[in-house]
C-alpha positions, -999 to +999 in steps of 0.1 A: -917+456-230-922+486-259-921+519-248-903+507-212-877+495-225-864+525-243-860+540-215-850+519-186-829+488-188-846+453-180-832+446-150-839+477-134-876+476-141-901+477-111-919+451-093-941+452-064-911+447-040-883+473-063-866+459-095-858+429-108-822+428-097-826+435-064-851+410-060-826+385-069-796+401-050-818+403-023-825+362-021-790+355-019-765+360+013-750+395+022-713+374+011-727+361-022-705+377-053-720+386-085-710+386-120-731+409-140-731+418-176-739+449-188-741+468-224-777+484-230-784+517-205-756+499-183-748+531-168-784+529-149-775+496-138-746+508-121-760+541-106-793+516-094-769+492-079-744+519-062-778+533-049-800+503-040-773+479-030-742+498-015-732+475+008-724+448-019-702+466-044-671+446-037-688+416-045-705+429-081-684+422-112-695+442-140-688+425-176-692+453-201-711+434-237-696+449-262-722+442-290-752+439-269-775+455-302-756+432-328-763+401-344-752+369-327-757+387-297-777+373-261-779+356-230-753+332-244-731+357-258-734+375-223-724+343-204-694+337-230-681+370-222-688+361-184-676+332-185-636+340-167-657+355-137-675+329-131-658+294-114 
């Protein structure tokens, strides 16, 4: 993603209907709860979210990754620390 993704994180990056994440938010149900982990620029995802997506905060878990630009560190990692949200 170079020079993007320095300043923006992933998941808030733009499509042709708004970012990532709230293309998938928006495909699920208005009751639907989400676990979502967070570490790089997870501030902005949080702002985005409070912004974009108001109506759905009570149903957002945010999972802070604590080593998110270490070794051994991932999408597994992320889902390990997830993994007590999630049923």
């Amino acid at each position: 993603m170079g020079d993007i993704s320095q300043s923006l994180n992933k998941s808030i990056l733009p499509t042709n209907d708004g970012a990532i994440i709230s293309e998938i938010i928006n495909y699920f149900g208005k009751k639907t709860k989400f676990v979502i982990a967070v570490g790089y620029k997870k501030n902005q995802v949080k702002d985005y979210l409070k912004i974009a997506h108001p109506s759905i905060k009570k149903n957002i878990t945010f999972v802070n990754i604590d080593n998110f630009d270490q070794n051994f560190s991932g999408p597994g990692y992320s889902l390990y620390k997830c993994k007590k949200y999630l049923w």
